[in-house]
C-alpha positions as CSV (number, residue, x, y, z in Angstrom):
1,X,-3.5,-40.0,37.8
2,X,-6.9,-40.8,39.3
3,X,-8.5,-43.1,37.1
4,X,-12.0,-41.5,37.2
5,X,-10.0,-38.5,34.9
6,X,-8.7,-41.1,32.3
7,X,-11.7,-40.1,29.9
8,X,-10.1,-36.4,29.8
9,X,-6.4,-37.6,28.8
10,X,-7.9,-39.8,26.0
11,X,-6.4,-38.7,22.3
12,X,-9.2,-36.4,19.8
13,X,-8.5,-37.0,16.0
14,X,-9.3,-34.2,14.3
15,X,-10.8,-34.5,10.4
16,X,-7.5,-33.9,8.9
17,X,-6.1,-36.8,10.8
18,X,-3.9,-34.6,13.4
19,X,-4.3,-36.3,16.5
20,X,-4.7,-34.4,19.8
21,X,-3.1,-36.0,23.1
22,X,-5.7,-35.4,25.0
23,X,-9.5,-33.1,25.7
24,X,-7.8,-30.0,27.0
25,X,-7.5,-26.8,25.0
26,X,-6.2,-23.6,26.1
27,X,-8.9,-21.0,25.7
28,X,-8.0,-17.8,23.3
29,X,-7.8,-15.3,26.7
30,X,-7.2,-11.4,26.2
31,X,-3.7,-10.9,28.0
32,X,-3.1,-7.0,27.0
33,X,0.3,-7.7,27.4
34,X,1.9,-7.4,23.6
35,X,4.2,-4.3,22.7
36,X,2.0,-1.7,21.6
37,X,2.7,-2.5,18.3
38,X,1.2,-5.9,18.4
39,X,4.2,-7.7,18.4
40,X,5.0,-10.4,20.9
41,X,6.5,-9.6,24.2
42,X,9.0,-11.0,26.7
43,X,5.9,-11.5,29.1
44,X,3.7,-12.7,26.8
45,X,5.9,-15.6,25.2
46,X,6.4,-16.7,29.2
47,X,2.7,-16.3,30.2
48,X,1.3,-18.3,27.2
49,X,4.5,-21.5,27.6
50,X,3.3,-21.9,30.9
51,X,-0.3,-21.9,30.3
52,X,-0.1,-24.4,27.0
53,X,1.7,-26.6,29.6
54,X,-0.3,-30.2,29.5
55,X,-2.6,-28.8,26.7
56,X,-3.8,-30.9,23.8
57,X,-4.4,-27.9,21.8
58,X,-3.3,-24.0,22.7
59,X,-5.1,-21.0,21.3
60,X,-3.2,-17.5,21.3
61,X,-5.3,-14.6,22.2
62,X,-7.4,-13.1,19.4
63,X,-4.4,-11.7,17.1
64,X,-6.0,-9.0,14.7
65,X,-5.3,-9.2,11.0
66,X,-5.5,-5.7,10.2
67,X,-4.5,-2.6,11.6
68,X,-8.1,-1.5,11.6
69,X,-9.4,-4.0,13.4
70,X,-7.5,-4.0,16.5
71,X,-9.9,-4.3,19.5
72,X,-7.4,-4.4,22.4
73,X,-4.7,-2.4,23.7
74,X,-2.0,-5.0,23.9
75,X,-2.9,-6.9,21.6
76,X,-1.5,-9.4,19.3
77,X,-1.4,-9.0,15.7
78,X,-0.8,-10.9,12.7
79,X,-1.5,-8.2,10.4
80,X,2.1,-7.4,8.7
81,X,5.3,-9.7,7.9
82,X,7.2,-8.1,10.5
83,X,5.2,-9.9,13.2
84,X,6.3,-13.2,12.3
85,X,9.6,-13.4,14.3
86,X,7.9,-12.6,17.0
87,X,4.9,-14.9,17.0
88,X,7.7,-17.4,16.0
89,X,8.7,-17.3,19.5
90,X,5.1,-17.2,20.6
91,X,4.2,-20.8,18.9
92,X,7.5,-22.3,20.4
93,X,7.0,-21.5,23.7
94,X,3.2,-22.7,23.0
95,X,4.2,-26.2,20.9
96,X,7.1,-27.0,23.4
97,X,5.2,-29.4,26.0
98,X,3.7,-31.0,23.3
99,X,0.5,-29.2,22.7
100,X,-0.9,-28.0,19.3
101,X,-0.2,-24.3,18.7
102,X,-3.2,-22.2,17.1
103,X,-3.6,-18.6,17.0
104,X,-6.7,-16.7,16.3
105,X,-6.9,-14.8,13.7
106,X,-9.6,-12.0,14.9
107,X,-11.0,-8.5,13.3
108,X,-13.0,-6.2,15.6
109,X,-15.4,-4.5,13.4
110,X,-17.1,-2.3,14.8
111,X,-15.9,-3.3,18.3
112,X,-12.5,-1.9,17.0
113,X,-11.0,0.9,19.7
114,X,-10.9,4.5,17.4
115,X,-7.6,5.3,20.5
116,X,-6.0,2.0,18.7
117,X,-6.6,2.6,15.2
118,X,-5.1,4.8,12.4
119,X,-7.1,7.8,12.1
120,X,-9.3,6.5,15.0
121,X,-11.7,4.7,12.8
122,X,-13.7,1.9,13.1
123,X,-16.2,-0.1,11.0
124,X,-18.3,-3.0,10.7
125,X,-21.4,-4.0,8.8
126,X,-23.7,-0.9,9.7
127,X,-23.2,2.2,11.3
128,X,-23.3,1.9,15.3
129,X,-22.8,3.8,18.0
130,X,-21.4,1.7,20.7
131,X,-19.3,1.1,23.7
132,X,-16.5,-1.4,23.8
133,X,-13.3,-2.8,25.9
134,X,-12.3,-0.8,28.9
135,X,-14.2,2.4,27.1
136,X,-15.5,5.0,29.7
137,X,-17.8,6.5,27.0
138,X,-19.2,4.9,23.6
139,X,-17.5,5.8,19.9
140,X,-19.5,5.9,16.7
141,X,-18.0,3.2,13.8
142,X,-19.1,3.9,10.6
143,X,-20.4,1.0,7.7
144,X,-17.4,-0.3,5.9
145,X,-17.2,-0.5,2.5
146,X,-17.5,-3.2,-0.2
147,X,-13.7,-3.0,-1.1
148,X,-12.3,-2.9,2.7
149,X,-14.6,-5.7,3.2
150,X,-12.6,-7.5,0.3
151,X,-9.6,-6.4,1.8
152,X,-11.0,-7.9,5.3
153,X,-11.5,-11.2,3.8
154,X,-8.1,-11.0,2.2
155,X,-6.1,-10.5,5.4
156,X,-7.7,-13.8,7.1
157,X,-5.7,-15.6,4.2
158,X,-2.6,-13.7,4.6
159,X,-3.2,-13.9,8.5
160,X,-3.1,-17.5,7.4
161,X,0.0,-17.6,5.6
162,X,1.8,-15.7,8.7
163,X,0.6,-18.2,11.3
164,X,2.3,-21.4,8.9
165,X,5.3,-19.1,8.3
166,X,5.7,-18.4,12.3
167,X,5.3,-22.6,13.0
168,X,2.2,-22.5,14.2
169,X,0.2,-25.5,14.0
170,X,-3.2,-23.9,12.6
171,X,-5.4,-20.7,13.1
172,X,-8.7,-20.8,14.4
173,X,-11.0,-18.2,12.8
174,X,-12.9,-16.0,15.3
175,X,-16.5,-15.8,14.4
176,X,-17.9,-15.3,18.3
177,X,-18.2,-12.4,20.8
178,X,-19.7,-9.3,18.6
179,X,-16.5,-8.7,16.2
180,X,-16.8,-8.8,12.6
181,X,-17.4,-11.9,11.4
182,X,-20.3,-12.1,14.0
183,X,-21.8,-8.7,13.1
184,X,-22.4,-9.8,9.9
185,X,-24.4,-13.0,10.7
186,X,-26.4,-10.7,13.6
187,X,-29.6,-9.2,12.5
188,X,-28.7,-6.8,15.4
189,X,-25.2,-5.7,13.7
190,X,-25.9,-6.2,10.2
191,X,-28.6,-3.5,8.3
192,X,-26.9,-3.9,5.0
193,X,-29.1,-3.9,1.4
194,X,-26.0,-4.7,-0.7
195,X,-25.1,-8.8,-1.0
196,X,-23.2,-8.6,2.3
197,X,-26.4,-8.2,4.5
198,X,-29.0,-10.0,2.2
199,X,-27.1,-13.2,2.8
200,X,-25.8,-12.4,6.2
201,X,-23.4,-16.0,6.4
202,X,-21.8,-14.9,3.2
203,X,-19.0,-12.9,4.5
204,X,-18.5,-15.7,7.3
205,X,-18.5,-18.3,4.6
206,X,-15.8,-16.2,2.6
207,X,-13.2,-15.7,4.9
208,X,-13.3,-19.7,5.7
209,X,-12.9,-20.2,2.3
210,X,-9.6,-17.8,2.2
211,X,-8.7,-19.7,4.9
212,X,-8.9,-23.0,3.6
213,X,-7.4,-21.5,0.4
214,X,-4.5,-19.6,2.2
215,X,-4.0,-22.7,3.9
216,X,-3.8,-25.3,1.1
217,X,-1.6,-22.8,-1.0
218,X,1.4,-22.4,2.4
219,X,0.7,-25.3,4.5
220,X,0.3,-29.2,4.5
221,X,-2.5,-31.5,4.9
222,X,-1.8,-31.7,8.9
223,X,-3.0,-27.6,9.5
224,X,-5.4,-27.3,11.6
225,X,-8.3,-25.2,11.0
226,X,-11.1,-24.0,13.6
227,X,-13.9,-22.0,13.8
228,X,-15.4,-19.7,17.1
229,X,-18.7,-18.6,17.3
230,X,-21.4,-17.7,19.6
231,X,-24.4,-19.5,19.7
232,X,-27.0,-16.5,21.0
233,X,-27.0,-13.1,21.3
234,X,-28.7,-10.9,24.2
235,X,-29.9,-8.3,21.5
236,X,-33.1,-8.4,19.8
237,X,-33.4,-8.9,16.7
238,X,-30.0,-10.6,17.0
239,X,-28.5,-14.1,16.6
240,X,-30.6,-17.1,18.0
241,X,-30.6,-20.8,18.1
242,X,-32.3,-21.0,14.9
243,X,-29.7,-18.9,12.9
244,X,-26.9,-20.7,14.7
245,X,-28.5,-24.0,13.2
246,X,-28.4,-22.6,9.4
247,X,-24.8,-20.8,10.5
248,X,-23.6,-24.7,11.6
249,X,-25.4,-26.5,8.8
250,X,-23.4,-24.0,6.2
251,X,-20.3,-24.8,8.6
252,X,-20.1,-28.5,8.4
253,X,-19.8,-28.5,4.7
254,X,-16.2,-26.9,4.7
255,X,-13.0,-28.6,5.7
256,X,-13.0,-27.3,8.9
257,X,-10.8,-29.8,11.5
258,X,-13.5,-28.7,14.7
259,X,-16.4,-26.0,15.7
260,X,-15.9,-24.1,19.4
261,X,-18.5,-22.7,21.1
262,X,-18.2,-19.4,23.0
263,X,-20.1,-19.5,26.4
264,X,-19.8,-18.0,29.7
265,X,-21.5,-21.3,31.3
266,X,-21.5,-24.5,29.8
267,X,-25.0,-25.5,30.8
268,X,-26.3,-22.7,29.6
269,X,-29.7,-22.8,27.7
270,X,-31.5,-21.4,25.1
271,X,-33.4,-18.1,25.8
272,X,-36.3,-18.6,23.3
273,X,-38.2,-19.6,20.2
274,X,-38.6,-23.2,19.6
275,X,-35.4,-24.7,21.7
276,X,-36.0,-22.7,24.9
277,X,-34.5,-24.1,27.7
278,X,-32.7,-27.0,25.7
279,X,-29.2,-26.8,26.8
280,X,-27.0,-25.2,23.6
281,X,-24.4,-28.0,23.7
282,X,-27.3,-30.8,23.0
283,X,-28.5,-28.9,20.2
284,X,-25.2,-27.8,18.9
285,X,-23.7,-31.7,19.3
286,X,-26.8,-32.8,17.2
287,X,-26.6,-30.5,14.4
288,X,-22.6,-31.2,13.9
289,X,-23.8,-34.9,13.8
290,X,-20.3,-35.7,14.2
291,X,-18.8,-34.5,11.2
292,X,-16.0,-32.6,13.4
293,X,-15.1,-32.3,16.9
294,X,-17.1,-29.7,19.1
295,X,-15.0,-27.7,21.6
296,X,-17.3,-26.5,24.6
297,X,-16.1,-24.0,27.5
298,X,-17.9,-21.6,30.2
299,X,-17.3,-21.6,34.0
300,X,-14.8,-25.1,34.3
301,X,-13.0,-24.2,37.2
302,X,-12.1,-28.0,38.3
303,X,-11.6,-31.9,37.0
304,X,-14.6,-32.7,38.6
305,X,-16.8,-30.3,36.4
306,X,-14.7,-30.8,33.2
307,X,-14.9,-34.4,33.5
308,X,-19.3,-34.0,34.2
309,X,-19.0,-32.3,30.6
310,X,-17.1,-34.7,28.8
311,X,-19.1,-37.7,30.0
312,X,-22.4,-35.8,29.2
313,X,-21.3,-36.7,25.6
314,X,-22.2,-33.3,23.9
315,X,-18.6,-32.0,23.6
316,X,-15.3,-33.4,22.7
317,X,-12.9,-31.2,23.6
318,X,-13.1,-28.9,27.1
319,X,-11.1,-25.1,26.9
320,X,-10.1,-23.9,30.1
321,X,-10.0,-20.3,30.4
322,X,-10.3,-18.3,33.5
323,X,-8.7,-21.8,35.3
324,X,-5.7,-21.8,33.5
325,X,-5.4,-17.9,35.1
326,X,-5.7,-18.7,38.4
327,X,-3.7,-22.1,37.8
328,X,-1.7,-22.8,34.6
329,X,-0.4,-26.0,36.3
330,X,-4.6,-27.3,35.9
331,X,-4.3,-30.1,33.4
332,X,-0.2,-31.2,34.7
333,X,-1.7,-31.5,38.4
334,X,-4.9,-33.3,37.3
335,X,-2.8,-35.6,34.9
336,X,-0.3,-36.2,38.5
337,X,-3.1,-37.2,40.8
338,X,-2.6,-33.5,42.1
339,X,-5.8,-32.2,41.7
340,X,-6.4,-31.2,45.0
341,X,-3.3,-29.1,45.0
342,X,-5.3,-27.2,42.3
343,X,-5.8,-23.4,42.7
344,X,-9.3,-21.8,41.7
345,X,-9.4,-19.1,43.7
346,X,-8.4,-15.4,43.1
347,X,-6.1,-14.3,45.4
348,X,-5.1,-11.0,45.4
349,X,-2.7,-10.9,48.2
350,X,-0.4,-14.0,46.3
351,X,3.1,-13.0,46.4
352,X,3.0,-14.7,43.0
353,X,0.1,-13.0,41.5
354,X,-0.8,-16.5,40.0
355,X,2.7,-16.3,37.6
356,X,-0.1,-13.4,35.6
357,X,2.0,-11.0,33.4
358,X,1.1,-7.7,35.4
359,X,-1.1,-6.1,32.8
360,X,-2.9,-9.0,33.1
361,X,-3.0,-9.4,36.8
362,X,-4.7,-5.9,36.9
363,X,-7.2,-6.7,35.1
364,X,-8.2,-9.7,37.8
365,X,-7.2,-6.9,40.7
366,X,-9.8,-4.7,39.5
367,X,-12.4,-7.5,39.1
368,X,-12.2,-7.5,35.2
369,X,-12.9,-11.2,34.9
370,X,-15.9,-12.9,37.5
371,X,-13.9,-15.4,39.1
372,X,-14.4,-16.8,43.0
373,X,-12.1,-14.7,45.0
374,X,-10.3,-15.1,48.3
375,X,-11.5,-11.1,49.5
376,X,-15.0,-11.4,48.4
């Protein structure tokens, strides 16, 4: 290894005393490649080994935990007991380099695909019309009730339950990117009267609690549990710095094991009000005051840049996302002194396509995710 990378292989404890081996974490990436049934495919088990190869900590892609919140064709789910043999196979392939298996446990709200769900519903806090993955034309979702949202909560703990019973290592608990448990914290999503929009962190703040709960009941004391969640939102009203700083004060009380931060660039900045143009990292790295690890991501296409992060001081942990695509020998080859053997470039002519799972290589094809290409 070149030395000037030791810093990035050094170990993270987490609060429960789980020890990672080393800063790396594989991003929860949308693969469209389960059955169409949610349950775990050939391709998917393959593409998701490889890419937890080197990892300190692997996250699935976000796995929904009911039936009506399913956001993605081909996507994972944790939502019944019949998925567990499958995502058994999912968390081997995941845990067997050595890294820490975690799957997401996710709910789309209102972001939930009517061609995907029973009856073609979807709901979330308040009624929305609005347009969501790969849709050529929006779809109405309607407000869900106080007894589904029960039921909602409910299914993050039994979401929980199936991740222990599969082998998994811990879940992380999506609270980022416009699904549910984010609509209810936005003033954009979230138009309620009843308890559940007066207190918009309640609902957030439930379902870590049936978590933790779920958890404590199935698991032992070395489960991990993490929490997504994105720090702004372009809407107005909608979340801001300032409610992410009540949303991370509330957070920090729990028994959460770290906090990750969903962000398209790293160094990105706050948009307005009184922390304009502070980078959200340094803000977000002040508020946890180092009560659990921070995991920051957003355009890390190299060493070089992850390593600029790490040393910044303002996250513990890197996820490598749109990288571990293109290359999902990254963190092996940086750990070998092979980092200049690294690809980070799109190439769409590779007789390999990148070792991608085809779904998954049409999406980069057809210039789904913004990455540097070798045609452009």
């Amino acid at each position: 290894m070149n030395e000037k990378y030791a810093p990035l292989f050094e170990t993270v404890p987490l609060p429960n005393g789980v020890e990672l081996r080393n800063k790396f974490v594989l991003a929860p990436l949308t693969h469209v490649t389960s059955n169409d049934d949610g349950t775990a495919s050939e391709a998917e088990i393959e593409y998701i080994g490889k890419r937890s190869r080197g990892m300190g900590l692997a996250l699935t892609a976000a796995s929904n935990v009911t039936d009506l919140g399913k956001a993605f064709p081909g996507q994972p789910s944790i939502a019944r007991d019949s998925d567990i043999e499958g995502l058994k196979k999912v968390a081997q392939a995941m845990k067997a380099d050595g890294a820490k298996a975690v799957v997401q446990i996710h709910h789309g709200g209102v972001q939930a695909l009517p061609e995907l769900t029973p009856g073609g519903d979807s709901a979330g806090p308040s009624p929305i019309t609005m347009q969501s993955f790969g849709e050529a034309e929006p779809h109405a979702a309607r407000e869900i009730t106080e007894a589904e949202i029960e039921e909602t909560i409910r299914a993050f703990g039994d979401a929980t339950r199936r991740a222990v019973e599969a082998g998994f290592d811990g879940v992380e608990i999506h609270g980022a990117n416009h699904y549910i448990i984010h609509q209810f914290v936005s003033p954009y999503f979230n138009k309620r009267m009843d308890k559940w929009g007066q207190d918009r962190y309640l609902f957030a703040m439930e379902v870590v609690d049936e978590v933790v709960k779920a958890a404590e009941k199935h698991a032992g004391d070395d489960f991990i549990i993490g929490y997504r969640f994105s720090p702004e939102e372009p809407q107005s009203p909608g979340i801001d710095m300032e409610i992410t700083e009540t949303l991370i004060g509330k957070l920090v009380e729990k028994p959460l094991d770290y906090l990750h931060v969903s962000l398209f660039d790293i160094h990105s900045e706050t948009r307005e009000g009184k922390y304009a143009g502070i980078e959200r990292v340094e803000l977000l790295h002040k508020w946890i005051g180092g009560r659990m690890p921070l995991i920051g991501i957003g355009s890390i296409f190299t060493p070089d840049q992850a390593l600029q992060v790490v040393e910044a001081g303002n996250v513990d942990m890197i996820a490598i996302g749109r990288a571990a695509l293109l290359d999902y020998e990254f963190v092996k080859k940086t750990e070998a002194g092979r980092e200049d053997e690294i690809i980070n470039v799109f190439d769409p002519d590779k007789e390999d396509k990148h070792e991608l799972p085809e779904p998954l290589w049409q999406q980069f094809y057809k210039g789904f995710y913004p990455v540097p290409r070798t045609d452009q």
